[in-house]
N, C-alpha and C positions, 0 to 999 in steps of 0.2 A: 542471230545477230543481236547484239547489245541494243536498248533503248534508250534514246537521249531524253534524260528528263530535263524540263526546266526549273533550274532554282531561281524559287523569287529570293527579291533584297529581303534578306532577315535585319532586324532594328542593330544588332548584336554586332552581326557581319559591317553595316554600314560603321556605327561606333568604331571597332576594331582596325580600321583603312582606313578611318579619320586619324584615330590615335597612330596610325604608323606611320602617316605620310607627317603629321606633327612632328615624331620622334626625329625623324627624316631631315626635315627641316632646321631639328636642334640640336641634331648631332653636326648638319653642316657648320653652323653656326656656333659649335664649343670647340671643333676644329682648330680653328684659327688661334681662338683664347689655350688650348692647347698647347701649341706650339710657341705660342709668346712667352707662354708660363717657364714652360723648357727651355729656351733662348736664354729668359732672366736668368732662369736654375744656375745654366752653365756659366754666365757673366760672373753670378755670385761666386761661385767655385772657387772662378779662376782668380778674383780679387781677395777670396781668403788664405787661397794658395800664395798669392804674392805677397799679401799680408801676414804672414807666418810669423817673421818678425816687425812687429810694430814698432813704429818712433813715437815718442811722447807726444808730437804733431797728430800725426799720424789719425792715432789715438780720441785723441781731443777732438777732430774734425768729426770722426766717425760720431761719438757720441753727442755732439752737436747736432748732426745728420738723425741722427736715431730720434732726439727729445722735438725735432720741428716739428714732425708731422703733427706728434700725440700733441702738440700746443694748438694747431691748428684744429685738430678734431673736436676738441675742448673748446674753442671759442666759435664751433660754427652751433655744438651742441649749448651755448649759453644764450 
């Protein structure tokens, strides 16, 4: 008959099952951001698709759209 040995906690083993149940944790949690990321993807898609042909409005708004942000990141960075 086989003999049961006891393994004591190695320092390595403990590290290693801290680190996985961490990964564990941040895998749930990039999940979510995931799927949002994906959602956006297809939003954008389907608004270049319908944007194939742009109107000079159109156009104009987008790139309005585009220059606010980097105006806002520039004055939170001043």
């Amino acid at each position: 008959m086989a003999k049961e040995t006891i393994v004591k906690e190695n320092p390595v083993t403990d590290a290693l099952k801290k680190l996985k149940e961490e990964e564990m944790e941040l895998m749930a949690k990039l999940k979510p951001l995931q799927e949002a990321i994906g959602a956006l993807e297809k939003i954008l898609d389907k608004s270049s698709k319908k944007a194939a042909k742009p109107s000079k409005e159109a156009s104009s708004e987008a790139a309005a759209e585009e220059t606010a942000p980097e105006a806002t990141e520039e004055e939170a960075t001043a």
